[in-house]
BABATOR-155483 format. One record per residue: residue number from 1; residue in one letter; chain; x, y, z of N, C-alpha, C, CB in turn. Coordinates in steps of 0.001 Angstrom, whole numbers. Glycine has a CB too. Example, Ala and Ser with C-alpha at 12.3 -4.5 7.8 and 13.67 -1.06 7.14 Angstrom:
residues 2
 num residu chaine     npx     npy     npz    capx    capy    capz     cpx     cpy     cpz    cbpx    cbpy    cbpz
   1      A      A   13190   -5690    7800   12300   -4500    7800   13200   -3300    7800   11308   -4473    9046
   2      S      A   12850   -2250    7080   13670   -1060    7140   12900      30    7870   14084    -598    5725
***
This chain:
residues 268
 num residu chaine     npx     npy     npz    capx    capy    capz     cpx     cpy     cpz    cbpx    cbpy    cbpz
   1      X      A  121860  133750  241738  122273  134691  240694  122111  134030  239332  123744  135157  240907
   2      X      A  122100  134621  238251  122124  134152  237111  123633  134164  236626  121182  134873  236313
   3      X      A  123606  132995  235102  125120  132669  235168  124912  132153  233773  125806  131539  236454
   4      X      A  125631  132309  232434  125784  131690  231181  125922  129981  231593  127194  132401  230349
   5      X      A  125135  129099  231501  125468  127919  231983  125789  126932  230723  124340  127448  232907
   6      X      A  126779  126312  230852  126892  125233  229399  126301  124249  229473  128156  124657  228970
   7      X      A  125482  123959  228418  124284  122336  228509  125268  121093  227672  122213  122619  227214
   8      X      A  125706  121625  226316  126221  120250  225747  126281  121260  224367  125040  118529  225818
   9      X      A  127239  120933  223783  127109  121323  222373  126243  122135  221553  127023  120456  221881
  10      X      A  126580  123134  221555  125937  124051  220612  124175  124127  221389  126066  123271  218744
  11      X      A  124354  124124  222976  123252  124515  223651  123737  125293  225346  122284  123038  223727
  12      X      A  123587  126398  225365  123583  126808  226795  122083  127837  227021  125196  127734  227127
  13      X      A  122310  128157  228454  121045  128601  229044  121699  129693  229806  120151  127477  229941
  14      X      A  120762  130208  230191  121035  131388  231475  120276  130814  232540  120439  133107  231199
  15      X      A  120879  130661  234052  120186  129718  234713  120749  130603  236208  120650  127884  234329
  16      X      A  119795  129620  237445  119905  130649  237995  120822  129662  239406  118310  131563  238156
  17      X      A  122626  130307  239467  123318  129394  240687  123456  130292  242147  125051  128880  240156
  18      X      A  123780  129007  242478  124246  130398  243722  125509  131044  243784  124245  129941  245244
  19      X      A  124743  132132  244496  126302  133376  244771  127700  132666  245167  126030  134602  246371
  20      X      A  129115  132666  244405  129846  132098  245122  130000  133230  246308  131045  131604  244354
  21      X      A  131045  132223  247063  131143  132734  248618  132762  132392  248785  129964  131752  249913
  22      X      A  133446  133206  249963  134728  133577  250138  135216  131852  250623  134910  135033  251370
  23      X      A  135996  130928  249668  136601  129610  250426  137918  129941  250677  136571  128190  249593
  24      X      A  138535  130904  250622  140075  130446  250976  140688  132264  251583  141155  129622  249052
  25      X      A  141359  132445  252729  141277  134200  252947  141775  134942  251976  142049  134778  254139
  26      X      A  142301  134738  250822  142721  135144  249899  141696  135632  248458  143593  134206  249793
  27      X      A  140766  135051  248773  139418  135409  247982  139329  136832  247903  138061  134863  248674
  28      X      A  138414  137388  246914  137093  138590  247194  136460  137897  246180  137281  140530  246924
  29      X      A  134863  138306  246294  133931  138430  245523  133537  139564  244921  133149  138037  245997
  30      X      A  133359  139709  243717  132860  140674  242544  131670  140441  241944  133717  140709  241464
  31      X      A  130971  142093  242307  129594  142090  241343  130182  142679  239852  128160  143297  242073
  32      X      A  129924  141610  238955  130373  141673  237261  129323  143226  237181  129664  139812  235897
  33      X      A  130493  143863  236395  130142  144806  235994  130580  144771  234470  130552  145776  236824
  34      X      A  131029  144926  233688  131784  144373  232617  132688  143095  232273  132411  145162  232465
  35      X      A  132665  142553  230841  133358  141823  231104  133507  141574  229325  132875  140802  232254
  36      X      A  133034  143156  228666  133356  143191  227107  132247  143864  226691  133536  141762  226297
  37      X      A  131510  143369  226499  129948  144154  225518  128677  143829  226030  129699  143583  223807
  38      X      A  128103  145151  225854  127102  145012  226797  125899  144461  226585  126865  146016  227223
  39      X      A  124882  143860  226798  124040  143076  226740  122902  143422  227215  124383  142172  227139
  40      X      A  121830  143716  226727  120407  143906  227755  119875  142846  227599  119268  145035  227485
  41      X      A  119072  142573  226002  118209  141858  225809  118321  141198  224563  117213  142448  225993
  42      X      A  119177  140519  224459  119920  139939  223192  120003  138291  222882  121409  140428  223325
  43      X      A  119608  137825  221849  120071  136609  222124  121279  135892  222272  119672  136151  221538
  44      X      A  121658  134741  223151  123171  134430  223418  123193  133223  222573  123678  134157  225085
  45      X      A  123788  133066  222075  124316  131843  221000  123743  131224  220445  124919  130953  221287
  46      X      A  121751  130860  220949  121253  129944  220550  119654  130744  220308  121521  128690  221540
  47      X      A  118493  130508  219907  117534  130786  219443  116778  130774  220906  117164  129928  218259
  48      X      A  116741  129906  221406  116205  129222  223061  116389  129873  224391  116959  127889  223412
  49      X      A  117551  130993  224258  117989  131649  225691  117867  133192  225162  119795  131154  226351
  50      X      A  117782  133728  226215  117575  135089  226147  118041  136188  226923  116545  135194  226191
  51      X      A  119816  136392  226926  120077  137182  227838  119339  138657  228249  121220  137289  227570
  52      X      A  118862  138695  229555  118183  140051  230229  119227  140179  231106  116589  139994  231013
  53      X      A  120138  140076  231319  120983  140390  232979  121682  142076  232697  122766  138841  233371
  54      X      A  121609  142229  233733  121743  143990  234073  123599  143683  234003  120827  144783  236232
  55      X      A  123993  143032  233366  125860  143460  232783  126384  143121  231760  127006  142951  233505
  56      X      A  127564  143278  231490  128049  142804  230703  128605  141472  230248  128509  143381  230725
  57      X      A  129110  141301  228796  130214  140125  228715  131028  139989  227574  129626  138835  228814
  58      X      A  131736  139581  227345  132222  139066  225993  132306  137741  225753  133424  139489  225704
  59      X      A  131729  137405  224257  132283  136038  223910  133383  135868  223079  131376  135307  223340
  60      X      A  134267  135052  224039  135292  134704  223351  135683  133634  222494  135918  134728  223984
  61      X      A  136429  133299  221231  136792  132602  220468  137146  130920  221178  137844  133424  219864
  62      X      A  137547  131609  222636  137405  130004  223165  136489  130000  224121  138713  129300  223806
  63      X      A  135739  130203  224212  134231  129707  224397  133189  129271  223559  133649  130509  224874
  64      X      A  133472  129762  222025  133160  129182  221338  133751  127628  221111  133209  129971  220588
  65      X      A  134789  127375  221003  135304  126104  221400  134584  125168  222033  136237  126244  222096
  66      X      A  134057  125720  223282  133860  124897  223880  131841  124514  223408  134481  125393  225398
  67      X      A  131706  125905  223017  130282  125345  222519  129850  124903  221653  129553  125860  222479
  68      X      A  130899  125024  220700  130725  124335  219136  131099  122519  219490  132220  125230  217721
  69      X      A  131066  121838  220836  131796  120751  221178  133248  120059  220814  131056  120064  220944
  70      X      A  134158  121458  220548  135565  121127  220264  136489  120686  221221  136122  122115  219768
  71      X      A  135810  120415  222436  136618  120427  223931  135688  119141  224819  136453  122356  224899
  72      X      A  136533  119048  225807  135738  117969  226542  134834  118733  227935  136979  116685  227127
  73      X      A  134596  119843  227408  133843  120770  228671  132362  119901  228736  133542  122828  228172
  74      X      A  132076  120006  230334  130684  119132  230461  129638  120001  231051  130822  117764  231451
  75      X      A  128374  119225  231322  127549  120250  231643  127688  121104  233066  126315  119662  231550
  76      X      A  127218  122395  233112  127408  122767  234405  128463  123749  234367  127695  121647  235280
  77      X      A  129388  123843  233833  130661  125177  233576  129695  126511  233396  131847  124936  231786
  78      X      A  130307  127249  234058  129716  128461  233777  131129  129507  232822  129120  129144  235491
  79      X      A  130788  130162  231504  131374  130465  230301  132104  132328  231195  129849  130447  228627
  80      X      A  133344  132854  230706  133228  134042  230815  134767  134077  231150  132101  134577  231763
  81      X      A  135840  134594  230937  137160  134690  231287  137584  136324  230851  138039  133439  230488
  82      X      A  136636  137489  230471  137154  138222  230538  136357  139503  231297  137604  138206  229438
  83      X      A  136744  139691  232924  136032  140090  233476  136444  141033  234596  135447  139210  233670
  84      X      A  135369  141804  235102  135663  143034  235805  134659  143234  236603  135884  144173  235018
  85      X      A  134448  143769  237404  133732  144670  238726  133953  144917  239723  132871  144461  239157
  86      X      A  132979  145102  240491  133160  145779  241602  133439  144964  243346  131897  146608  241485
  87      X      A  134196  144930  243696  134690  143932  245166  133534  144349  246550  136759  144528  245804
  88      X      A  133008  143295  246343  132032  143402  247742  132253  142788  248837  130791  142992  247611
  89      X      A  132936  141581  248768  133459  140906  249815  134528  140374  249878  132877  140177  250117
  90      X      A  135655  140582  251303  136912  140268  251048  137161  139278  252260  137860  141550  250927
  91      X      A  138167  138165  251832  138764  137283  252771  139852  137840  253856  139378  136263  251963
  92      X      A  139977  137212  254602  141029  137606  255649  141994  138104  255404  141465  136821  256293
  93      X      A  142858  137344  254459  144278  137465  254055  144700  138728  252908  144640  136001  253429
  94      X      A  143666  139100  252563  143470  140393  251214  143358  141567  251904  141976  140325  250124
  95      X      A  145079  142111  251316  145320  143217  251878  145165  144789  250769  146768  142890  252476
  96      X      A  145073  144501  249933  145105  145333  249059  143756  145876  248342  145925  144812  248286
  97      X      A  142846  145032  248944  141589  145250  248178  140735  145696  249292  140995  143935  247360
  98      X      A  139419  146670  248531  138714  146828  249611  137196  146818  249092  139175  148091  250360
  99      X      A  136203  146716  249957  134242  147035  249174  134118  147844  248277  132993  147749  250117
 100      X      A  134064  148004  247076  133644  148928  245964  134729  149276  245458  132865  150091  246274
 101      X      A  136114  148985  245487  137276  149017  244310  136911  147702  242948  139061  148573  245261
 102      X      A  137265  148694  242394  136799  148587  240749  137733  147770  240521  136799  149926  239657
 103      X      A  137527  146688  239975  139372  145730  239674  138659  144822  238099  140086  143860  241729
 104      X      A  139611  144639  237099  139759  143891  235952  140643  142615  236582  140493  144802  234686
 105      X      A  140552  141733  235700  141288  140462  236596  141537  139956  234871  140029  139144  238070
 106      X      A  143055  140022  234809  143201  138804  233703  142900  137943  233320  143731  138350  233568
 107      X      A  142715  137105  232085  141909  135771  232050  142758  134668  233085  141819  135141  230291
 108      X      A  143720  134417  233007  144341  133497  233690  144704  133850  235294  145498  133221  232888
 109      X      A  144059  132659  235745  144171  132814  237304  146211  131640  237698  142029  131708  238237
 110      X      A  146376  132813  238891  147877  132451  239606  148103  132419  240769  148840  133185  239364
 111      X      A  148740  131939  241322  148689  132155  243131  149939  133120  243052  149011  130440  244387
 112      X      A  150739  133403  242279  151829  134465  242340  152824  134323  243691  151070  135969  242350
 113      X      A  153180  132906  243545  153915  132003  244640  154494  131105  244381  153309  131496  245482
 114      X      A  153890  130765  243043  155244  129057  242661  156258  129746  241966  154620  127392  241268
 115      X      A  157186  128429  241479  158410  128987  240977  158207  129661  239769  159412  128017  240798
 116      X      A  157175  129298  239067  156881  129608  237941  156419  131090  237641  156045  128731  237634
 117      X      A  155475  131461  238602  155130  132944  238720  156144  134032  239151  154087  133041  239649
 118      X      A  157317  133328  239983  158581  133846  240524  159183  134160  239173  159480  132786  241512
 119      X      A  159370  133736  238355  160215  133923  236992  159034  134555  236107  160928  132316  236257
 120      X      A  157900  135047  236378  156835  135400  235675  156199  135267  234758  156818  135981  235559
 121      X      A  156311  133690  234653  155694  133027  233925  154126  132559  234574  156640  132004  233598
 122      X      A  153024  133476  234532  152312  133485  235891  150802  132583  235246  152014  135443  236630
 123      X      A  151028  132179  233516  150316  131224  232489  150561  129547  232884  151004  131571  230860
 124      X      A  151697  129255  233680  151682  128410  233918  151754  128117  235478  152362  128065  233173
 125      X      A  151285  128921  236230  151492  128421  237586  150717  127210  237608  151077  129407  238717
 126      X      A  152029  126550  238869  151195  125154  238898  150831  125399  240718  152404  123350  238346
 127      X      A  150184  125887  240920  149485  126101  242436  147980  126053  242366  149868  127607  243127
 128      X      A  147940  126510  241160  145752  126591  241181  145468  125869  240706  144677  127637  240515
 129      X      A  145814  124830  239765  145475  123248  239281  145983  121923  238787  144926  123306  238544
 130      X      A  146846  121612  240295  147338  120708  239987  146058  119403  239295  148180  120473  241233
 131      X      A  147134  118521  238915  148919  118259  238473  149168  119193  237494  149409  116651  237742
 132      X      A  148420  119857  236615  148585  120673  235635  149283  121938  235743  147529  120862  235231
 133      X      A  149820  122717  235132  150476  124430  234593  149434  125127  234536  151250  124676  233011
 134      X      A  149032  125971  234857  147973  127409  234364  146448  126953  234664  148075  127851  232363
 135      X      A  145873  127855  235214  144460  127929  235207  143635  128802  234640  144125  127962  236194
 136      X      A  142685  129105  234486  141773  130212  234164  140465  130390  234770  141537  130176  232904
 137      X      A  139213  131241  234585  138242  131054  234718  137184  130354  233363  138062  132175  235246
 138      X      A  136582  130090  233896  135312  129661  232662  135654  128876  231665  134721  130827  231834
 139      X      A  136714  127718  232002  137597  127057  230799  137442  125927  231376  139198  127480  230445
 140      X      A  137628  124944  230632  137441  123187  230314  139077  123176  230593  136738  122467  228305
 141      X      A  139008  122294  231939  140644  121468  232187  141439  122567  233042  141713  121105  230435
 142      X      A  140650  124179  233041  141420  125211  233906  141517  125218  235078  141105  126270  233819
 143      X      A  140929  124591  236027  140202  124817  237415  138818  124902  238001  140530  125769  237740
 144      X      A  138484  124887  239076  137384  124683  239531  136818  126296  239522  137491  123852  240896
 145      X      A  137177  127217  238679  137133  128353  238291  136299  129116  237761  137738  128411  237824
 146      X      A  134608  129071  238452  133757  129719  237720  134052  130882  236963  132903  129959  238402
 147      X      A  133090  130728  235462  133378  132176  234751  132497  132982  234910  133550  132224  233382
 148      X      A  133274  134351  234765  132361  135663  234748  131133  136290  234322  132826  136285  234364
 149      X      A  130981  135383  233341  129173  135827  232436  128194  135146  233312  128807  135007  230478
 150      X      A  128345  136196  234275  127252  135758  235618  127235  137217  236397  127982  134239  236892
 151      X      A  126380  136852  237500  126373  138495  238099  127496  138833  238993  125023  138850  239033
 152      X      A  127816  137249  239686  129192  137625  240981  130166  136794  240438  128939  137117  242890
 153      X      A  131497  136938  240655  132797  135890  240788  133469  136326  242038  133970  135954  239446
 154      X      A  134208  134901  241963  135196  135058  243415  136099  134604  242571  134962  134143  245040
 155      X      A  137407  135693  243260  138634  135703  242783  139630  135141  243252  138945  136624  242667
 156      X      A  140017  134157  243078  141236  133809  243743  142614  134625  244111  141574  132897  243062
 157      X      A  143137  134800  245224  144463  134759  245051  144059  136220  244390  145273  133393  244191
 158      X      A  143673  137468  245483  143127  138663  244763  144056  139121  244769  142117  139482  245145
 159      X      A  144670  139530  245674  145807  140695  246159  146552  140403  244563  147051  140247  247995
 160      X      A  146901  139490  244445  147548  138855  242820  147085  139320  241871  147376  137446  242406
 161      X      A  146002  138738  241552  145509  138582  240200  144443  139836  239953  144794  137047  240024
 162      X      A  144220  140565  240808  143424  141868  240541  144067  143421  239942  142837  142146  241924
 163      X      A  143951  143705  239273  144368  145127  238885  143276  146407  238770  145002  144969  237509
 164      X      A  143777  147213  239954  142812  148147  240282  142534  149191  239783  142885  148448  241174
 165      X      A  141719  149698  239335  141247  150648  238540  140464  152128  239536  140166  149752  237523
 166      X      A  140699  153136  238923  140036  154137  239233  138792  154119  239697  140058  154762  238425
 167      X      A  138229  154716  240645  136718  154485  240620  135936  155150  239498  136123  154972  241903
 168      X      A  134399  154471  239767  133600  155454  238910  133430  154409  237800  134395  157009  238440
 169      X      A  132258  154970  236455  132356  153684  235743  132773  154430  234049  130608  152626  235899
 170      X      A  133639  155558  234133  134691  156321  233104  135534  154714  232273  136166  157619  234329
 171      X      A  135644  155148  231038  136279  154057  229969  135944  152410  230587  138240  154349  229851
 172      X      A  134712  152324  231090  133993  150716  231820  134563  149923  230154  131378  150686  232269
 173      X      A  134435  149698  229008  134635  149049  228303  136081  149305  227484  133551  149041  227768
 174      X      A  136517  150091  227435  138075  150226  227545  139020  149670  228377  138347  151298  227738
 175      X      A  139050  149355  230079  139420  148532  231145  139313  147465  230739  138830  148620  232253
 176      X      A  137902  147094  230133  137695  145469  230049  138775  144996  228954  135980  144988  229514
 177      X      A  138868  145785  227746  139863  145120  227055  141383  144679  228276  140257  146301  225668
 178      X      A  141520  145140  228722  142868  144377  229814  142701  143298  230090  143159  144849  231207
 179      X      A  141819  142590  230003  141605  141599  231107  141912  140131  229568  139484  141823  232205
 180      X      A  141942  140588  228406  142827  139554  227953  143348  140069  226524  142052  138090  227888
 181      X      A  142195  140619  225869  142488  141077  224251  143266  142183  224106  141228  141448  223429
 182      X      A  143336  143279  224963  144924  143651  224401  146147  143008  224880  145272  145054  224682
 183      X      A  146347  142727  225767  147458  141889  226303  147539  140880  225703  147437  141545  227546
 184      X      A  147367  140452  225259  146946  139411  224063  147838  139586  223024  145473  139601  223448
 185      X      A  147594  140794  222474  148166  141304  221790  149273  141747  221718  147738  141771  221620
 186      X      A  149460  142432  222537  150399  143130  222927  151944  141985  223316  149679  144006  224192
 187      X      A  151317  140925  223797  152240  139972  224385  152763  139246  222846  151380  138816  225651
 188      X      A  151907  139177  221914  152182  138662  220520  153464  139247  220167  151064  139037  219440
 189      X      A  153113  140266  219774  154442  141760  219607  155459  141364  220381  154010  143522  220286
 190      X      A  155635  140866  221521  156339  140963  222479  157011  139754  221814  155737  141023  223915
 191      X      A  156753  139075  221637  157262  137511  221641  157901  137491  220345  156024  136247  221768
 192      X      A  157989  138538  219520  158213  138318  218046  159546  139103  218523  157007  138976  216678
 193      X      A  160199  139672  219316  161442  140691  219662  161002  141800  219241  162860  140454  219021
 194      X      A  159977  142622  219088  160142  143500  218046  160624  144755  219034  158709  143707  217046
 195      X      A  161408  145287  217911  161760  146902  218659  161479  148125  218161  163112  147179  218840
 196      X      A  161703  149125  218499  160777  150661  218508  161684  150741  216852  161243  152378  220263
 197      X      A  161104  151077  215662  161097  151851  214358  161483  150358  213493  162408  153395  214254
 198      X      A  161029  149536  214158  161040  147877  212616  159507  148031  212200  161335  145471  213446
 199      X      A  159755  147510  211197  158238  146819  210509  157976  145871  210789  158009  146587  209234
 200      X      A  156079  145407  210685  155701  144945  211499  154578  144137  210468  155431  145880  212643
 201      X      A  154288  142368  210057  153208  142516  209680  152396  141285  210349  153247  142667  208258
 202      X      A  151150  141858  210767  150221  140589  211524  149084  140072  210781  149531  141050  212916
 203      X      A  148965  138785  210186  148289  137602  210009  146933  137316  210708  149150  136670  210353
 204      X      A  145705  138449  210383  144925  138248  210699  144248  139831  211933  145285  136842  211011
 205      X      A  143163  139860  211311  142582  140813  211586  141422  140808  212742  142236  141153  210471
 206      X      A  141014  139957  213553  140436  139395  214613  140392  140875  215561  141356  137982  215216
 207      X      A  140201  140230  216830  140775  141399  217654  141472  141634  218493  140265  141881  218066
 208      X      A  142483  140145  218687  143671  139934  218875  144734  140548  218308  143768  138974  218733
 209      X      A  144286  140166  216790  145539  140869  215402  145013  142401  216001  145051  140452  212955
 210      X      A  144242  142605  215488  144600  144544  215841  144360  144715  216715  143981  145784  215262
 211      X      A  144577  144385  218130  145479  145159  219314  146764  144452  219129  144893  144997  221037
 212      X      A  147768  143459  218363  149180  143697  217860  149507  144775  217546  149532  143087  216903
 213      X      A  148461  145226  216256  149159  146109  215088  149013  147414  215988  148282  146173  213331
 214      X      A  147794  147562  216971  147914  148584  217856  149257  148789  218532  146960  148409  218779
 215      X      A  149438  147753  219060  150312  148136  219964  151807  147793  219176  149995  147351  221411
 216      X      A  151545  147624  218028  153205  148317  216996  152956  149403  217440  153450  148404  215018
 217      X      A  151833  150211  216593  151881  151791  216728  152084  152128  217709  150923  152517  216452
 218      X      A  151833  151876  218750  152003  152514  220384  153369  152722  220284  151596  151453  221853
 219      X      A  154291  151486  219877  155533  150856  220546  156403  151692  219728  155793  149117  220445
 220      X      A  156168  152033  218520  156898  153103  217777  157139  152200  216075  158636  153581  218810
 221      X      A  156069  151370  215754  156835  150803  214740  157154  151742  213005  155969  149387  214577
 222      X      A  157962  151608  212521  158076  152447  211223  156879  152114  210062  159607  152122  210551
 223      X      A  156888  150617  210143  155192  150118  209271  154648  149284  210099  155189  149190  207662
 224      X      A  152882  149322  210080  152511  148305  210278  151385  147339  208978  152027  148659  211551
 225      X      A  151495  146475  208700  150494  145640  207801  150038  145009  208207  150701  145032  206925
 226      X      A  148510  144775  208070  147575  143731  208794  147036  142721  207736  146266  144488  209556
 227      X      A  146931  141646  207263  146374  140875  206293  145226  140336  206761  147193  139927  205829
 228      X      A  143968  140393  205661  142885  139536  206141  142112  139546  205231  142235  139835  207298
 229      X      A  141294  139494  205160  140108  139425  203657  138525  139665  204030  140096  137612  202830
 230      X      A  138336  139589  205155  137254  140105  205804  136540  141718  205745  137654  139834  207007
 231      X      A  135636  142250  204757  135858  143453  204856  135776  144534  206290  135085  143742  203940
 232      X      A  135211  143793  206974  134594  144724  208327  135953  145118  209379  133248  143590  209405
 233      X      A  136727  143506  209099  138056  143732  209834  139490  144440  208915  138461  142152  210390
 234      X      A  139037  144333  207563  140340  145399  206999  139744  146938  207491  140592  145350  204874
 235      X      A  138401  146534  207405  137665  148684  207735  138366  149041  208772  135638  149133  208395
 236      X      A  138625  148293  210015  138880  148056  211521  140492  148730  211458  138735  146132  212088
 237      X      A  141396  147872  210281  142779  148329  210210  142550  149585  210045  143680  147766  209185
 238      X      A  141901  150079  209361  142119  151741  208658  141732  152177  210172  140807  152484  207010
 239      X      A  141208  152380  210717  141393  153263  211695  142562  153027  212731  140199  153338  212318
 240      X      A  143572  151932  212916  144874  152631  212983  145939  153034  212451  145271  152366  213436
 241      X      A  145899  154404  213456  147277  155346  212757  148487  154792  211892  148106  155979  213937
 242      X      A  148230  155001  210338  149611  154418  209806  149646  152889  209427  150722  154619  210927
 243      X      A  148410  152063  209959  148420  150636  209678  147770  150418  208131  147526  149828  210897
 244      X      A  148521  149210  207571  147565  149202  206351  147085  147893  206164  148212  149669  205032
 245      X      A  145927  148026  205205  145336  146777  205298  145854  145843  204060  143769  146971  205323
 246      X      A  145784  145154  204012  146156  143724  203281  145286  142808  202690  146734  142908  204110
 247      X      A  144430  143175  201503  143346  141555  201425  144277  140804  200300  141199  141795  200635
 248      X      A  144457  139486  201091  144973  138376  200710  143841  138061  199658  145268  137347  201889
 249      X      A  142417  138117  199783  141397  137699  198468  142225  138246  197087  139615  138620  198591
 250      X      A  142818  139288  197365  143064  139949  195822  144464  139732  195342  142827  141630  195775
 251      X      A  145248  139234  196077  146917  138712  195396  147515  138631  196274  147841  139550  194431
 252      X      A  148368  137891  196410  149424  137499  197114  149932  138505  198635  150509  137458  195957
 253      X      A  149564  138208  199687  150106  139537  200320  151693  139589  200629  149336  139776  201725
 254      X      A  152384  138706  200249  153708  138860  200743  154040  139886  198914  154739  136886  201252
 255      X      A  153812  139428  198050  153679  140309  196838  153759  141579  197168  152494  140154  196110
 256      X      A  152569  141854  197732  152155  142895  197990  152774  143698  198700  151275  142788  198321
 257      X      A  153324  143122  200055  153931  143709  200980  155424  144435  200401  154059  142639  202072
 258      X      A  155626  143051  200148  157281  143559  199536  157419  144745  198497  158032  142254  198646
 259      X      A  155834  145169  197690  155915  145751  196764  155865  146933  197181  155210  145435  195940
 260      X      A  154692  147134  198616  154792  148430  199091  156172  148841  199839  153652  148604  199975
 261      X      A  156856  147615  200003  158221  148175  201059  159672  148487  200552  158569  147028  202157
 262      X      A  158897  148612  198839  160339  148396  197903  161166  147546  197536  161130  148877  198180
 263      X      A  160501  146492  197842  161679  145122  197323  161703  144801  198837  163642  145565  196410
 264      X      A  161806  144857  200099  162429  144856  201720  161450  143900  202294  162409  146506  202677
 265      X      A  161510  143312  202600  160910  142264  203868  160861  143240  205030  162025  140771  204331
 266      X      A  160190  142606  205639  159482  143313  207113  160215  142485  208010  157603  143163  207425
 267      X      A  160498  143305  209341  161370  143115  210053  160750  141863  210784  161761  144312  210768
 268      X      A  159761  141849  211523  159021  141076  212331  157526  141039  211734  159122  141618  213770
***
């Protein structure tokens, strides 16, 4: 199969590995069907490679990491942690899954069995790589965890870490956001206490920051403010409901903020 392969710093290839295969009964294997944006014939990061593969992917901010040589990732990792398709082959022990259910899989892989996942803290299970807390796919120091910007993955620990989706290939790039960038987000919000009718302002316009400010609006917030200076990502704020944008290029945004909120600080 073909697979985003990492060479060394600010060089990868598309190369061709083999299919993984079911090691533990708890496995399935997935033909990548999404895994963010779609790709025919595009170049991938470098002048030298030339993605043609019939799916999808996204690149993420830490995969860039690892290709800009900010990490101790070596050659041979295959890149991709936000991913989805279709289950073709299942291990013994996988009861919940079956051939052609559609499943998104979070970036972070769990055995949803240590103590840690018991209290649902399921970022740090320490079952998929010891001595260490938390694993992932397609990450430097995560596990022996091939990533998704390839045609197949095997999933660990499916019955777990799979979330099943409708059949058919209806909102295919809407699903994929689950698998880390809204939850992402959403978990941001979460962590700040916020509750239904506070104000709300997020530090950055990425696409992390607005699925936060999204999911204020979802959650019921009374304001939301997004700060950034980027024009493409303040354009991005205006299209959610009620959010406003913020360029820090032009004055102070806490100035600003306070000025639109009447003198009032924002709740969270």
């Amino acid at each position: 199969m073909k697979a985003v392969h990492y060479e060394k710093p600010f060089q990868v290839s598309v190369r061709e590995i083999p299919i993984p295969e079911i090691q533990h009964p708890d496995d399935v294997i997935i033909k990548v069907t999404t895994a963010g944006m779609i790709f025919q014939r595009e170049l991938l990061f470098g002048d030298d490679y030339i993605l043609t593969m019939e799916f999808a992917i996204a690149i993420c901010g830490s995969d860039l990491h690892m290709y800009q040589g900010r990490t101790a990732a070596e050659s041979g990792l295959v890149f991709g942690h936000e991913n989805m398709g279709l289950v073709i082959s299942t291990g013994s022990g996988v009861t919940l899954l079956k051939p052609d259910d559609r499943i998104v899989l979070p970036f972070n892989v769990a055995d949803g069995r240590c103590g840690n996942c018991e209290r649902g803290l399921t970022a740090f299970c320490t079952g998929v790589n010891p001595p260490f807390a938390g694993g992932a796919y397609g990450y430097v120091s995560m596990g022996p965890y091939q990533g998704g910007q390839a045609q197949y993955l095997r999933v660990p620990f499916a019955d777990f870490n799979a979330l099943k989706l409708p059949s058919g290939t209806e909102h295919e790039t809407s699903f994929a956001l689950l698998a880390d960038v809204f939850p992402t987000g959403w978990h941001g919000l979460e962590l700040s206490g916020f509750k239904s009718g506070e104000s709300v302002v997020v530090f950055g316009a990425g696409p992390v920051g607005l699925m936060a400010a999204y999911s204020a609006h979802l959650r019921g917030a009374a304001r939301v403010f997004v700060v950034d200076r980027v024009p493409e990502r303040l354009d991005a704020v205006g299209k959610i409901p009620g959010a406003v944008a913020v360029d820090f290029s032009r004055g102070d945004p806490v100035d600003v903020i306070l000025e639109l909120m009447g003198g009032e600080g924002v709740d969270r």
